[in-house]
MARBA-3410 file (N, C-alpha, C, O; in Angstrom, 1 decimal):
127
-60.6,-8.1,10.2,-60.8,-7.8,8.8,-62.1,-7.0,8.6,-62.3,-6.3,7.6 ~ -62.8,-7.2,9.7,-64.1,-6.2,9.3,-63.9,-5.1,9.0,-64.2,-4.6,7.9 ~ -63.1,-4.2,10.6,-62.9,-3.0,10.3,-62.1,-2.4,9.0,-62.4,-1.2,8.7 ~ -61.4,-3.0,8.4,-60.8,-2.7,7.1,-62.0,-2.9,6.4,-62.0,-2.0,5.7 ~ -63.0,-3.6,6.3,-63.5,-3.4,5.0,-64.6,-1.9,5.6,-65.3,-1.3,4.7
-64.6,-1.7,6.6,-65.6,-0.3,7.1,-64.8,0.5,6.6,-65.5,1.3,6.1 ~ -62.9,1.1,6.4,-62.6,1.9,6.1,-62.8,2.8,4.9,-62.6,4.0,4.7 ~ -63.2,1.5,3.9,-63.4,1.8,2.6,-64.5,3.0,2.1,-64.6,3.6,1.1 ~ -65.3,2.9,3.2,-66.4,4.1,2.9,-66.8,5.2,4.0,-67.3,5.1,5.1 ~ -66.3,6.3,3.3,-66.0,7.5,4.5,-67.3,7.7,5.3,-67.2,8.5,6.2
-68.6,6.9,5.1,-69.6,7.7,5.7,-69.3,6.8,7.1,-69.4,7.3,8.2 ~ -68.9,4.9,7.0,-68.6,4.1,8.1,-67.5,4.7,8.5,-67.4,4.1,9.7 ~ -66.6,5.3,8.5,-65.1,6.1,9.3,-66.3,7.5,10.1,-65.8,7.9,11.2 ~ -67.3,8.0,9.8,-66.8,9.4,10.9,-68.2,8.3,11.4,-68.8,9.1,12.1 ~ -69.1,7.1,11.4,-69.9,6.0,12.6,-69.2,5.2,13.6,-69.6,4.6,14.6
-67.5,5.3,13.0,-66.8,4.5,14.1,-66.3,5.1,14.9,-66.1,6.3,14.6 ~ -65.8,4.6,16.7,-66.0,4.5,17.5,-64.5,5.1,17.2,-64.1,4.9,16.0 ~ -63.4,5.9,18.3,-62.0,6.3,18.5,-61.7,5.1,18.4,-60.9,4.9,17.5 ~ -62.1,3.9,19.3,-61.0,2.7,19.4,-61.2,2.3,18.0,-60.3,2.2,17.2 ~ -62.4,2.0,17.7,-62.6,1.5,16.3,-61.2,1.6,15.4,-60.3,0.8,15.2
-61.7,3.4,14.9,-60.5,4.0,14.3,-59.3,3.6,14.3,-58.6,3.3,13.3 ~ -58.6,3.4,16.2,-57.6,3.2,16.2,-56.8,1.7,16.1,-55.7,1.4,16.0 ~ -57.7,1.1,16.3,-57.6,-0.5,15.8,-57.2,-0.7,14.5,-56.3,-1.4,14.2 ~ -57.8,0.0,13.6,-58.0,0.2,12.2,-56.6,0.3,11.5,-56.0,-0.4,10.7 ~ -56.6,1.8,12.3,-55.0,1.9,11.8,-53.9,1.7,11.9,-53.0,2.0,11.0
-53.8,1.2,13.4,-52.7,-0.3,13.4,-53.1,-1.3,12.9,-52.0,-1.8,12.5 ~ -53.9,-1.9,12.5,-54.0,-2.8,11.6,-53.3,-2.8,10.1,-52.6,-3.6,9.5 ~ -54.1,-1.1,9.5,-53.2,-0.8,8.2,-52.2,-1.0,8.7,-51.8,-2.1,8.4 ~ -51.6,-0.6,9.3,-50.2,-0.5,9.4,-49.1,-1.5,9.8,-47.9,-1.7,9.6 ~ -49.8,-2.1,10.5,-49.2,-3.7,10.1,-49.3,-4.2,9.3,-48.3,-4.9,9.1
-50.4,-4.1,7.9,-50.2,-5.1,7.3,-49.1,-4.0,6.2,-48.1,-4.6,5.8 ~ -49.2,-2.9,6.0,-47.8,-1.8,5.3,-46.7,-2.3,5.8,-45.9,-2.8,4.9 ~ -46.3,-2.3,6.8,-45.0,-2.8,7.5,-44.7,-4.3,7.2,-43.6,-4.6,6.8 ~ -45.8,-5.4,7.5,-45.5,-6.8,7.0,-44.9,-7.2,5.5,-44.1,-8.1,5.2 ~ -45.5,-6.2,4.7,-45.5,-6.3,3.5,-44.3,-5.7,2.7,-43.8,-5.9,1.7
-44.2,-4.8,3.6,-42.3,-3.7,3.3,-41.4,-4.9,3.9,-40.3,-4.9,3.5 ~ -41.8,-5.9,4.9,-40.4,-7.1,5.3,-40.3,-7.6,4.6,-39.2,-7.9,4.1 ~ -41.7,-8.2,4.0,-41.2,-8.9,3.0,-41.0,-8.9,1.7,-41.0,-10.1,1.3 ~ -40.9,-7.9,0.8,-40.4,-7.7,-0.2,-39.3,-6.9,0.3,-38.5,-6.6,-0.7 ~ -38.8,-6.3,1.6,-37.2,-6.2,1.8,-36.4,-7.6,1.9,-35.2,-7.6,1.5
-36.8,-8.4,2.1,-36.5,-9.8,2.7,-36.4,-10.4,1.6,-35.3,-10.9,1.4 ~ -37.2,-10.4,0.7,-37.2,-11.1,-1.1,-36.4,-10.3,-1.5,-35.8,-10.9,-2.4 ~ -35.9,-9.4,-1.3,-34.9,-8.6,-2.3,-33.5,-9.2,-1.9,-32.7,-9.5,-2.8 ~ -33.4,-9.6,-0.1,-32.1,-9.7,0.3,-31.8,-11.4,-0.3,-30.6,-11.8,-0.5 ~ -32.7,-12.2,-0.4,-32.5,-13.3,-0.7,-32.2,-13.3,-2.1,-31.3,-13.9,-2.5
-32.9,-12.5,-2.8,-32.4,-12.1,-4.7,-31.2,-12.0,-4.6,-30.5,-12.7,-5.2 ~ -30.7,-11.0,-3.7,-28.5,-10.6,-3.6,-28.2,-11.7,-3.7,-27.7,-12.3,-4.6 ~ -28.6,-12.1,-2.0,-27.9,-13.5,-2.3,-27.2,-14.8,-3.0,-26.1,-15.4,-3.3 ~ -29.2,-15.0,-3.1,-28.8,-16.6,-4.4,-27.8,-15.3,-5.6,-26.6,-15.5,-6.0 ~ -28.3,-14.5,-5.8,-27.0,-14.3,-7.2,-25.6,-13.8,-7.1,-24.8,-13.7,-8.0
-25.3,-13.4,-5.4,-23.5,-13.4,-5.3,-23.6,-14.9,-5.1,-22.4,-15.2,-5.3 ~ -24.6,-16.4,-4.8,-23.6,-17.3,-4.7,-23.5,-18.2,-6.0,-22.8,-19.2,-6.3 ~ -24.9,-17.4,-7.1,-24.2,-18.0,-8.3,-23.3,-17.3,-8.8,-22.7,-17.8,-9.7 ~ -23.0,-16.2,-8.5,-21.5,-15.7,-9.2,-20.3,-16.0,-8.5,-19.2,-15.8,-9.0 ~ -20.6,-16.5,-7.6,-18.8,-17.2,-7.7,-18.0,-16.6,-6.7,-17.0,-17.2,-6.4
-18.4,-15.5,-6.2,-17.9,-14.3,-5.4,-17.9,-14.1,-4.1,-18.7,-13.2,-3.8 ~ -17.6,-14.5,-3.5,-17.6,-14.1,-1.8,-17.3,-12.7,-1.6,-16.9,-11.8,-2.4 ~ -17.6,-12.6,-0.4,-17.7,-11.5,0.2,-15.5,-11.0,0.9,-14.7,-10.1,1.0 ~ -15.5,-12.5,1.3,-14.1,-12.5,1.8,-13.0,-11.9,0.3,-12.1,-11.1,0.2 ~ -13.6,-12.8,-0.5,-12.3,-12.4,-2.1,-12.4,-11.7,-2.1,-11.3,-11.2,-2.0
-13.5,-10.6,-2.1,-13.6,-9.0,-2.8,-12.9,-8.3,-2.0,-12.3,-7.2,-2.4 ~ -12.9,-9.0,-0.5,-11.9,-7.6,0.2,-10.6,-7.9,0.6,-10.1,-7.1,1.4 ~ -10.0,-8.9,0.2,-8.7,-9.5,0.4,-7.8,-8.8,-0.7,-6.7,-8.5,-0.5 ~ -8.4,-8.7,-1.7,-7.0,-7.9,-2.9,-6.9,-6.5,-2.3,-5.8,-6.0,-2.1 ~ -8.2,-5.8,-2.1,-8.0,-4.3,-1.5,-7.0,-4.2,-0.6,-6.0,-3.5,-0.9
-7.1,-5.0,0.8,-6.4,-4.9,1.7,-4.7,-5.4,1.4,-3.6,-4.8,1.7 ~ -4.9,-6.2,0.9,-3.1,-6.1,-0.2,-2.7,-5.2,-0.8,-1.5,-5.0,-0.8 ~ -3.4,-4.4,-1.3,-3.0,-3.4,-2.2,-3.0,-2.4,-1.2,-2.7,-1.4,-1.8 ~ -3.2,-2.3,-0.3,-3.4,-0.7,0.7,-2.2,-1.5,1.2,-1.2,-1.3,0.5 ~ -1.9,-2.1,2.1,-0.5,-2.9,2.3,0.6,-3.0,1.5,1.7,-3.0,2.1
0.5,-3.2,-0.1,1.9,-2.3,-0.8,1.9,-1.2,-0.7,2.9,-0.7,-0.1 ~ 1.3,-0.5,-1.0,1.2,0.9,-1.3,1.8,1.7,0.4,2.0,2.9,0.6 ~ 1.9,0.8,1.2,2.3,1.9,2.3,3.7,1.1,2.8,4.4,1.5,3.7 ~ 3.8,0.0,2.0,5.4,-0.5,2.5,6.5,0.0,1.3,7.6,-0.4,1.3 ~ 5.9,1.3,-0.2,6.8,1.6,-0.5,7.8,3.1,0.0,7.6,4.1,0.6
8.8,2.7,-0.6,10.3,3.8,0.2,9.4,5.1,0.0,8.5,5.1,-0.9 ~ 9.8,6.2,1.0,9.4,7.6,0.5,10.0,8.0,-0.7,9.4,8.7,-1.5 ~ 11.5,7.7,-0.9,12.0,8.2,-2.2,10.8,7.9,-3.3,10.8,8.7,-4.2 ~ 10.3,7.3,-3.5,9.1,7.2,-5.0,8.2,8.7,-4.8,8.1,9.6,-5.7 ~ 7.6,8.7,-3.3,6.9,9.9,-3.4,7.6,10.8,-3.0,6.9,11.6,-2.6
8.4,11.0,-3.0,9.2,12.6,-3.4,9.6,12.8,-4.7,9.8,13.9,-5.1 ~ 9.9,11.5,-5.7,10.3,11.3,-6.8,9.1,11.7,-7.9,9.3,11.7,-9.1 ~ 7.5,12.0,-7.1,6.5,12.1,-8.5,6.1,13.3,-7.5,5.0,13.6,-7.9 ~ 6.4,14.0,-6.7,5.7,15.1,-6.6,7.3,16.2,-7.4,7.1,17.3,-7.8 ~ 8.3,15.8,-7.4,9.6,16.2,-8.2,8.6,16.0,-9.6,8.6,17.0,-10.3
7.9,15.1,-10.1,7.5,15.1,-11.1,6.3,15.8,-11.6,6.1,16.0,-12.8 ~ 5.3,16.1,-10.7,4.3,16.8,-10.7,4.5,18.4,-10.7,3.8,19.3,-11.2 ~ 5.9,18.4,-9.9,5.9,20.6,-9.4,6.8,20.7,-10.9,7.1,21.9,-11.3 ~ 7.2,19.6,-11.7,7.9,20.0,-12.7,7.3,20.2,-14.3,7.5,20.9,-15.2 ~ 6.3,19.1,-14.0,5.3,19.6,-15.2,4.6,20.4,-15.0,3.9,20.8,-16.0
4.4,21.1,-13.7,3.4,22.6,-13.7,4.4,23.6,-13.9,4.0,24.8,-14.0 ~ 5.5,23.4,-13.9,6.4,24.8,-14.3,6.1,24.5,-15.4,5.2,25.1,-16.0 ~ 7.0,23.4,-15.9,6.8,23.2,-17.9,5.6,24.2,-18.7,5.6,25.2,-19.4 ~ 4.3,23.1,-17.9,2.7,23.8,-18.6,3.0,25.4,-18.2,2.8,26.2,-19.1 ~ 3.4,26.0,-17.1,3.1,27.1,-16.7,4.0,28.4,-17.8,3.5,29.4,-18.3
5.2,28.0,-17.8,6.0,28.5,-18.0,6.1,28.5,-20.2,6.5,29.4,-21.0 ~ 5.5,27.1,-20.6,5.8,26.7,-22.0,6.9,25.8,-21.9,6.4,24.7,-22.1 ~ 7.9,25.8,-21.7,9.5,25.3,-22.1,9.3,23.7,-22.1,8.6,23.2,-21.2 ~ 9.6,23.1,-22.7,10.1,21.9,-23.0,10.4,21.3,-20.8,10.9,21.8,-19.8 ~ 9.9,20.2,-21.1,9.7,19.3,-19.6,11.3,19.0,-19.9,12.0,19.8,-19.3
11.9,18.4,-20.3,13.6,17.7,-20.5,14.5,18.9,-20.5,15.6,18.8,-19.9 ~ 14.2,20.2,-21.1,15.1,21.3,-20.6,15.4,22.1,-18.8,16.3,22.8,-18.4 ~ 13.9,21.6,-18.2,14.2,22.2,-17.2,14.8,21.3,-16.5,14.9,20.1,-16.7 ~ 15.5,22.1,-15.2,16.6,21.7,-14.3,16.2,21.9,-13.0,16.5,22.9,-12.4 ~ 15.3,21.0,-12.3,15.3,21.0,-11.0,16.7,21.3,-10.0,17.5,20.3,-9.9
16.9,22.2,-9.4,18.0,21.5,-8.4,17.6,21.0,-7.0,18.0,20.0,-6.3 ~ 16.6,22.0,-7.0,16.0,21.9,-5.0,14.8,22.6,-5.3,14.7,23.5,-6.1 ~ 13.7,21.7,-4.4,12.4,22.0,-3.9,12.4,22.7,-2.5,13.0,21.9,-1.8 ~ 12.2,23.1,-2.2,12.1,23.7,-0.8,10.7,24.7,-0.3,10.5,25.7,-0.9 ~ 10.0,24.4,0.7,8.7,24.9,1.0,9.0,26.0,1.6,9.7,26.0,2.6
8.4,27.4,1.1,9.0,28.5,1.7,7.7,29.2,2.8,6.5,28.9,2.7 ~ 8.3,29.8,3.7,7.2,30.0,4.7,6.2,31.5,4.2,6.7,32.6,4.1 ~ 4.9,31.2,4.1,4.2,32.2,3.3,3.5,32.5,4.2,3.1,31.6,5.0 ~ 3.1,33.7,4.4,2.3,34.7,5.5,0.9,34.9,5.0,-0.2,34.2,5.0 ~ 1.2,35.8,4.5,-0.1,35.9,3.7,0.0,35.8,1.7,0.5,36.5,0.9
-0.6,34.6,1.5,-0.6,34.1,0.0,-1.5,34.8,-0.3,-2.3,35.5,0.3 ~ -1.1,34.5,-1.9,-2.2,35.1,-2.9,-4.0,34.7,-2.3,-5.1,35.4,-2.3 ~ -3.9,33.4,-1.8,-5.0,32.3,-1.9,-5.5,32.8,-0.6,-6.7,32.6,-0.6 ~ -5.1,33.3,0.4,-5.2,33.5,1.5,-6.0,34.8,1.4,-7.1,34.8,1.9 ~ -5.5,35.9,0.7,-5.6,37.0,0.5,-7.3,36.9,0.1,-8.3,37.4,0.6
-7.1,36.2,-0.9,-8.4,36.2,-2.0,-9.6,35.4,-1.2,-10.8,35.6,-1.6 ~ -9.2,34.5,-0.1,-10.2,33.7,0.2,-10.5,34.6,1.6,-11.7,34.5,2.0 ~ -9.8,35.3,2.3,-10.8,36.6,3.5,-11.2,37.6,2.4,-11.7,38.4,3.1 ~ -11.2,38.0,1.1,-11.8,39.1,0.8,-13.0,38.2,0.0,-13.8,39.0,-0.6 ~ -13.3,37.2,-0.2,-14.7,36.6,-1.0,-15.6,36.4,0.3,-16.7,36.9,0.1
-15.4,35.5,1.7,-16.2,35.5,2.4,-16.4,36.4,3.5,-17.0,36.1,4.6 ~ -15.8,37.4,3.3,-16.3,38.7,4.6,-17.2,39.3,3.8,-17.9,40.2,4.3
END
């Protein structure tokens, strides 16, 4: 503790010795580093005690997710072909104006495109 209190006055820092110095400031620096554990360490105990007064585990919170990513991939494809039928049909609607219940889907079909509009526009912005 000596050497900490010599640091406090710049004229005792350029009388001390290299080791001096370097003693010194591993010392600061332990006690910087002791003192970041444990107010990291008080913080982690604060989470704590208050996820276990809330009631909540760690297991509940991720048990409904994992159910729900588990329906979501045991339903039929017919649903997702049924809302992307519903998605390319309200962008005609919005695109077009016309009433969504007038138009007549018959067939979707992905046509093979070479060079798109999008294609076109995105080699002439970054060349």
């Amino acid at each position: 503790m000596d050497l900490i209190v010599k640091i406090k006055n710049v004229v005792e820092i350029q009388s001390m010795s290299i080791g001096d110095k370097i003693l010194s400031g591993l010392m600061v620096a332990l006690i910087g580093m002791g003192f970041t554990f444990l107010l990291l360490m008080s913080l982690w105990g604060a989470i704590n005690l208050l996820s276990k007064f809330s009631g909540v585990s760690k297991k509940e919170k991720e048990e409904p997710a994992i159910k729900e990513v588990v329906k979501e991939d045991s339903k039929p494809k017919v649903d997702e072909s049924l809302e992307i039928v519903a998605v390319i049909s309200a962008a005609i609607s919005a695109f077009t104006g016309e009433n969504i219940e007038t138009l007549k889907i018959k067939s979707i079909k992905k046509l093979p495109v070479k060079n798109s509009v999008w294609k076109k526009s995105r080699k002439k912005n970054w060349r």
